[in-house]
C-alpha positions in Angstrom: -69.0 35.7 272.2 -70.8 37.6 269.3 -73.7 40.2 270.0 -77.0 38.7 268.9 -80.0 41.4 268.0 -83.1 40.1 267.8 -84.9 43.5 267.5 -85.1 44.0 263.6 -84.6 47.9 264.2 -81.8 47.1 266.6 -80.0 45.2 263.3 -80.8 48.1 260.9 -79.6 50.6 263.3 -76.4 48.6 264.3 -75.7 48.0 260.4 -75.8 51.8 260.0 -73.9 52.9 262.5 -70.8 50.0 262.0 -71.2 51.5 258.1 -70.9 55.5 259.4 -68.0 54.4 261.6 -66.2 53.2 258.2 -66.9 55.9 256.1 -65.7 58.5 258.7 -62.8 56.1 259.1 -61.9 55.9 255.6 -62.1 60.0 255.2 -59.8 60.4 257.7 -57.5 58.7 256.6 -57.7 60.6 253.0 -57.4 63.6 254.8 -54.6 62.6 256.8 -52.9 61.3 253.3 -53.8 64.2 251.2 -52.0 66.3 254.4 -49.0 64.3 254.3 -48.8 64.6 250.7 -49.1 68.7 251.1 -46.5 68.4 253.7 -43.4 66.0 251.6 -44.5 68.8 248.9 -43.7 72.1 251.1 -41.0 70.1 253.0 -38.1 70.3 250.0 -38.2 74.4 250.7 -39.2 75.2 253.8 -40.2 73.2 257.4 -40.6 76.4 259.1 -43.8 78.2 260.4 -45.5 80.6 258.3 -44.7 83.2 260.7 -41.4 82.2 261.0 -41.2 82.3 256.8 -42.4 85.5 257.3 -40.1 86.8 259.8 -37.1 85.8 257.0 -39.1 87.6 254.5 -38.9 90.5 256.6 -35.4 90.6 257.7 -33.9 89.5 254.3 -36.1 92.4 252.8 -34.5 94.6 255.6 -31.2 93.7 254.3 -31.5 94.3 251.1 -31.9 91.0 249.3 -34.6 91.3 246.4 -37.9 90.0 247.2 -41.2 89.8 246.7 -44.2 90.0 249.5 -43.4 89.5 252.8 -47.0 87.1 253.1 -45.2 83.9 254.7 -45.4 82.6 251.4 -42.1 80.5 250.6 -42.2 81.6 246.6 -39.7 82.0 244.0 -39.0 85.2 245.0 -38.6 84.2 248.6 -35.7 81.2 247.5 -34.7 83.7 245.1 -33.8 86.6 247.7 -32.6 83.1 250.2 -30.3 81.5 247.6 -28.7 85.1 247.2 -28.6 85.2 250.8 -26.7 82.0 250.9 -24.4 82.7 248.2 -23.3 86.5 250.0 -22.9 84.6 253.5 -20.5 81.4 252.2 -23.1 79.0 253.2 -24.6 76.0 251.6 -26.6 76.9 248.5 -29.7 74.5 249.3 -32.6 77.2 248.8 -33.7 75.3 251.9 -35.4 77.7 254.7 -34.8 75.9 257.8 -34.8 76.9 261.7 -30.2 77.2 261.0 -31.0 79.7 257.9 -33.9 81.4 260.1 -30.9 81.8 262.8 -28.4 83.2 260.6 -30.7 85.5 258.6 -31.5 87.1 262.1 -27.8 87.1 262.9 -26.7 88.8 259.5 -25.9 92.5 258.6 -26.9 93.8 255.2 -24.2 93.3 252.1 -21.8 96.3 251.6 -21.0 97.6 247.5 -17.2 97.4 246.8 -17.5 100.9 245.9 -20.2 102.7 247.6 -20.8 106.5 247.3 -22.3 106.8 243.8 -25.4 104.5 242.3 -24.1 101.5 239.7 -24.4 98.3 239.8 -21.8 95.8 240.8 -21.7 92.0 239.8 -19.4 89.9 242.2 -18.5 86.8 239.8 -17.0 84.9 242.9 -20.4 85.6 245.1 -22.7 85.1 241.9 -24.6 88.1 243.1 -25.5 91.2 241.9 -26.3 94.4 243.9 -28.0 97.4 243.0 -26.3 100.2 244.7 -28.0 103.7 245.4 -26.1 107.0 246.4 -26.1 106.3 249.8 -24.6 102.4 249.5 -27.9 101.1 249.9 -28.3 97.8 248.2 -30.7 95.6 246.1 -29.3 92.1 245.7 -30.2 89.4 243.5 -28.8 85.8 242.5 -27.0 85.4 239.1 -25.6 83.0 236.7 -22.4 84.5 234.6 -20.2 82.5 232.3 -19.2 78.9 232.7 -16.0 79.2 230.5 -16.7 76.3 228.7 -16.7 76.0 224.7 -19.9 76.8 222.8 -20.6 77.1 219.4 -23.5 79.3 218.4 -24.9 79.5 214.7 -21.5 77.7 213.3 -19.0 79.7 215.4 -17.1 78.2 218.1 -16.7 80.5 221.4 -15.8 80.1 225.4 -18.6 81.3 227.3 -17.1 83.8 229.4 -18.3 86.8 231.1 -15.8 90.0 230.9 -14.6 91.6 234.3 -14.6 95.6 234.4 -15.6 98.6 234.2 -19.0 99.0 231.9 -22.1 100.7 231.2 -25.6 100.2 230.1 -25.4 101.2 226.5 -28.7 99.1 224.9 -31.8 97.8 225.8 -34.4 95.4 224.9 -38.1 95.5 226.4 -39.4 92.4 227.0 -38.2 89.3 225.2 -35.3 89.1 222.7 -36.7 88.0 219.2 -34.8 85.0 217.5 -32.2 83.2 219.1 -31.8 85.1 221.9 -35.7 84.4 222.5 -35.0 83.2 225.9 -33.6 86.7 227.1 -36.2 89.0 228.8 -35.8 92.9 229.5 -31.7 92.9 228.3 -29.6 95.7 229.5 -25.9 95.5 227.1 -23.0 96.2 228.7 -20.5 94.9 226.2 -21.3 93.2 222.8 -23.7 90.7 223.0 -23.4 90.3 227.1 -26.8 92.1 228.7 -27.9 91.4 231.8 -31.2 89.9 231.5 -33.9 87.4 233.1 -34.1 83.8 232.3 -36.1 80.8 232.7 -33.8 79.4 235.1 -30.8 80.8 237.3 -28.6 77.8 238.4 -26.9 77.9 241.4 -23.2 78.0 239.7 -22.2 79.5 236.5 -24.0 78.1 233.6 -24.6 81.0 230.8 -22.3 81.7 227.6 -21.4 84.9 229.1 -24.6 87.2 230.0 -25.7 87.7 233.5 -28.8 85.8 234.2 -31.3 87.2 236.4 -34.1 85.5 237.9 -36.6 86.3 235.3 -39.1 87.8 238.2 -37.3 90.7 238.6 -35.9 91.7 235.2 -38.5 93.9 234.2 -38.1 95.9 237.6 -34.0 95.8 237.2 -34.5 96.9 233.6 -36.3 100.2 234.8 -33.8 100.7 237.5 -30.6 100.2 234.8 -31.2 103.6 232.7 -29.1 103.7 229.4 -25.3 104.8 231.2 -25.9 103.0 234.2 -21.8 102.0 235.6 -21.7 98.2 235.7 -18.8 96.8 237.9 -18.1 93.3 237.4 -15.4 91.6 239.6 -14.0 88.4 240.8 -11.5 88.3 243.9 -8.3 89.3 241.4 -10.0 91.9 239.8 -11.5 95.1 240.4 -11.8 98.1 238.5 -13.3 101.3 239.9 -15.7 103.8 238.6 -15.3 106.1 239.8 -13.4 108.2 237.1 -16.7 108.4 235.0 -18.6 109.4 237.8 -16.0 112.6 238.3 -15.7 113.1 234.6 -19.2 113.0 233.0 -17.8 113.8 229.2 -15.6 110.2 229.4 -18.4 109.0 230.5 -20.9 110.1 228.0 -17.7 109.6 225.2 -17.6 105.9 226.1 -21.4 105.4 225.8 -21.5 107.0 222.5 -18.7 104.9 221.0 -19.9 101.6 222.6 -24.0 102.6 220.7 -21.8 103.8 217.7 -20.0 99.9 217.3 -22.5 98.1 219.4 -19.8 96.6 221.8 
């Protein structure tokens, strides 16, 4: 049976209060959508906390894996340093930071050079990583892209895109971005001919350059400062390995090969 006002006032103040009760209705369900929405969005990189983000922050920042803030922030530096993190440890490459990665990130030790004792810095082709090492084997590590090995052909000339193993050194660099077709190269550091290590837009998982390191381009201007002109490069896969130690014992080679790479800009 319906309720019958009679009372005028009554009506009015039933009217209003049935029309309240659908407007509050109505913005909370927009609320609840718009937090849904925010959720699907944040979902695809992280489910965690941001306390828990935070506490990978910290320990992958511990280890040694490049990053930015520790704020709980799940950023491109923060996939960055995870995807690195990933890659070093033989897991899945998702980029996703999840309660297993959280797990394992607490469970992990920091990544060792190949050659510690002297600063260089080493590119592991097999990893796609790069470390920064100082004097006393501490490390900086970041995510790269090297050389796909597939044909290319750049301005009419055919080429594989491969990145040389071995034992290099910083001989140019470029500040900021590269002018013409190398526009997309930020802060270069040559080791041999045209391959530089150097940011880019985008660092794929897998190898996908024509032969230069990618960096994520976040970091390059810091790497770039770190990578004085004679830095040692080491870049290695699992069948080759070449130390370098014998220009770190015998400065004049060392300072021979830098001249003659500057002199034929290779």
């Amino acid at each position: 049976m319906g309720i019958r006002l009679r009372d005028p006032k009554l009506k009015m103040k039933f009217v209003l209060t049935i029309c309240l009760l659908l407007i509050s209705t109505a913005a909370i369900a927009n609320a609840q959508q718009k937090t849904v929405g925010r959720v699907e969005t944040r979902l695809p990189h992280t489910s965690l906390t941001r306390a828990q983000t935070k506490e990978a922050e910290r320990r992958l920042t511990d280890m040694g894996y490049w990053i930015g803030a520790v704020d709980g922030r799940f950023d491109p530096a923060t996939r960055s340093a995870l995807i690195a993190f990933q890659k070093w440890e033989g897991r899945p490459i998702t980029g996703l930071l999840t309660l297993d990665e959280l797990e394992a990130i607490r469970n992990s030790t920091s990544p060792k050079a190949r050659e510690p004792g002297y600063a260089h810095v080493e590119v592991d082709l097999d990893r796609q990583v790069l470390l920064v090492v100082n004097d006393d084997g501490g490390v900086r590590v970041l995510p790269i892209s090297s050389g796909n090995d597939k044909p290319f052909e750049d301005e009419g000339q055919a080429s594989i895109a491969y990145t040389p193993r071995g034992r290099f050194i910083v001989y140019n660099k470029v500040v900021g971005w590269e002018q013409g077709s190398n526009s997309s190269m930020y802060y270069s550091n040559y080791i041999s001919g045209g391959v530089a290590i150097h940011g880019f837009r985008t660092v794929p998982t897998q190898p996908a350059s024509h032969g230069c390191i990618r960096i994520p381009i976040f970091a390059a201007r810091e790497l770039s400062k770190l990578l004085p002109i004679g830095t040692i490069v080491l870049v290695y896969d699992k069948v080759s390995f070449v130390s370098g130690k014998p220009w770190v014992e015998n400065q004049e080679l060392k300072e021979a090969v830098l001249f003659w790479n500057q002199v034929v800009d290779n």
